[in-house]
N, C-alpha and C positions, 0 to 999 in steps of 0.2 A: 516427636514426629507424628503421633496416631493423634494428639492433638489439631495440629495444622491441617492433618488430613479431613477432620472431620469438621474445623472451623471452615475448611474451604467447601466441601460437601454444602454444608448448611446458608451460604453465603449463596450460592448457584452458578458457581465459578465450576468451569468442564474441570473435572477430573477424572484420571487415568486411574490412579491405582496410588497405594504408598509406595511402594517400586519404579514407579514411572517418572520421569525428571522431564522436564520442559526445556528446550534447548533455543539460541538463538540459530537458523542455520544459514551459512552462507557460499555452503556449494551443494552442488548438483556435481555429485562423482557417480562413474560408472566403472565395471572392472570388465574384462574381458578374457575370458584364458580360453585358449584356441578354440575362439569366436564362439564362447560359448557363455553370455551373458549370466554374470553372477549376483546374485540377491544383496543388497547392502544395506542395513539399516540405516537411520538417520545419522548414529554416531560413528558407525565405522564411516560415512561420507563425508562426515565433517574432518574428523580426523586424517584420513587420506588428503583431504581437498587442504586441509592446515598444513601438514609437513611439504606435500608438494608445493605448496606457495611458500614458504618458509624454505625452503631449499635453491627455490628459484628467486628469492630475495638476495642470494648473499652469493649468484651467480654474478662474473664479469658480463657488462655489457647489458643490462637488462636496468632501462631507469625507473620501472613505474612494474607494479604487481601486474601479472600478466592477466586477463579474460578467460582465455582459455589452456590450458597444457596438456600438450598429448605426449604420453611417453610408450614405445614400443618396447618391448625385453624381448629377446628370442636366443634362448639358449644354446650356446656354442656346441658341435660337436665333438670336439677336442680343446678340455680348457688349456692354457699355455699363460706361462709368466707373463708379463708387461709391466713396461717403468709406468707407474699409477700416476705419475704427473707429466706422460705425455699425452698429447692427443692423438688418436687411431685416421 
Protein backbone atom coordinates (compact mmCIF):
# COMPACT_ATOMS: atom_id res chain seq x y z
CA UNK A 1 0.00 0.00 0.00
CA UNK A 2 2.85 2.74 1.11
CA UNK A 3 4.08 1.65 -2.40
CA UNK A 4 1.00 2.94 -4.40
CA UNK A 5 0.84 5.66 -2.21
CA UNK A 6 4.01 6.99 -3.04
CA UNK A 7 3.92 5.86 -6.89
CA UNK A 8 0.74 7.99 -6.97
CA UNK A 9 2.44 10.94 -5.01
CA UNK A 10 5.19 10.85 -7.62
CA UNK A 11 2.95 10.56 -10.88
CA UNK A 12 1.03 13.99 -9.76
CA UNK A 13 -2.20 12.26 -9.32
CA UNK A 14 -4.26 14.29 -6.06
CA UNK A 15 -3.76 12.39 -3.07
CA UNK A 16 -5.50 12.40 0.08
CA UNK A 17 -3.61 10.27 2.57
CA UNK A 18 -2.95 6.31 2.76
CA UNK A 19 -6.34 6.28 4.85
CA UNK A 20 -8.31 8.06 2.25
CA UNK A 21 -10.15 5.85 -0.46
CA UNK A 22 -11.79 7.54 -3.51
CA UNK A 23 -15.30 6.58 -3.95
CA UNK A 24 -17.71 6.63 -6.92
CA UNK A 25 -20.71 8.78 -5.33
CA UNK A 26 -24.28 8.69 -6.43
CA UNK A 27 -26.37 10.34 -3.82
CA UNK A 28 -26.67 13.50 -2.13
CA UNK A 29 -28.28 12.29 1.45
CA UNK A 30 -29.23 14.56 4.12
CA UNK A 31 -30.33 13.54 7.72
CA UNK A 32 -32.47 15.41 9.97
CA UNK A 33 -33.26 14.79 13.66
CA UNK A 34 -35.70 17.38 15.02
CA UNK A 35 -34.77 19.80 12.27
CA UNK A 36 -31.57 19.84 13.41
CA UNK A 37 -29.23 19.21 10.28
CA UNK A 38 -26.57 16.51 10.87
CA UNK A 39 -22.98 16.27 9.39
CA UNK A 40 -22.53 13.18 6.88
CA UNK A 41 -19.55 12.17 5.23
CA UNK A 42 -19.28 11.01 1.84
CA UNK A 43 -19.66 7.31 2.97
CA UNK A 44 -22.21 7.49 5.39
CA UNK A 45 -24.39 9.26 2.31
CA UNK A 46 -23.74 6.84 -0.09
CA UNK A 47 -24.57 4.12 2.17
CA UNK A 48 -27.83 5.56 3.52
CA UNK A 49 -28.63 6.78 -0.08
CA UNK A 50 -27.71 2.64 -1.25
CA UNK A 51 -30.01 0.85 1.43
CA UNK A 52 -32.76 3.22 0.90
CA UNK A 53 -32.79 2.63 -2.80
CA UNK A 54 -32.24 -0.90 -2.28
CA UNK A 55 -35.22 -1.16 -0.13
CA UNK A 56 -37.35 0.73 -2.33
CA UNK A 57 -36.43 -1.56 -5.16
CA UNK A 58 -38.03 -4.63 -3.75
CA UNK A 59 -41.12 -2.35 -2.66
CA UNK A 60 -44.74 -3.23 -4.58
CA UNK A 61 -45.73 -0.90 -7.07
CA UNK A 62 -42.58 1.01 -7.65
CA UNK A 63 -41.30 0.23 -11.64
CA UNK A 64 -38.11 2.23 -11.93
CA UNK A 65 -35.54 3.45 -8.95
CA UNK A 66 -36.98 6.49 -7.57
CA UNK A 67 -35.08 10.38 -7.93
CA UNK A 68 -35.79 11.36 -4.77
CA UNK A 69 -37.06 9.57 -1.24
CA UNK A 70 -38.25 11.27 1.76
CA UNK A 71 -38.89 9.25 4.75
CA UNK A 72 -40.39 10.82 7.97
CA UNK A 73 -39.91 8.61 11.47
CA UNK A 74 -41.60 10.17 14.52
CA UNK A 75 -41.62 8.17 17.45
CA UNK A 76 -44.78 6.81 19.05
CA UNK A 77 -45.78 7.70 22.35
CA UNK A 78 -46.92 4.62 23.49
CA UNK A 79 -45.33 1.71 21.51
CA UNK A 80 -48.43 -1.11 21.11
CA UNK A 81 -48.19 -4.65 19.22
CA UNK A 82 -49.23 -4.63 15.44
CA UNK A 83 -49.86 -7.61 12.79
CA UNK A 84 -46.22 -6.33 10.86
CA UNK A 85 -48.04 -7.38 7.53
CA UNK A 86 -50.85 -4.99 7.79
CA UNK A 87 -50.94 -1.66 6.62
CA UNK A 88 -51.72 1.23 9.42
Amino acid sequence: MIYQFRKLALSGEKVLGEKHRIMKKSFNTEMYVDGKKLPLNNFVQETIGNIMAGFCKSLKGLDMAPELIEVRIKRVEKPTDVDAHLYP
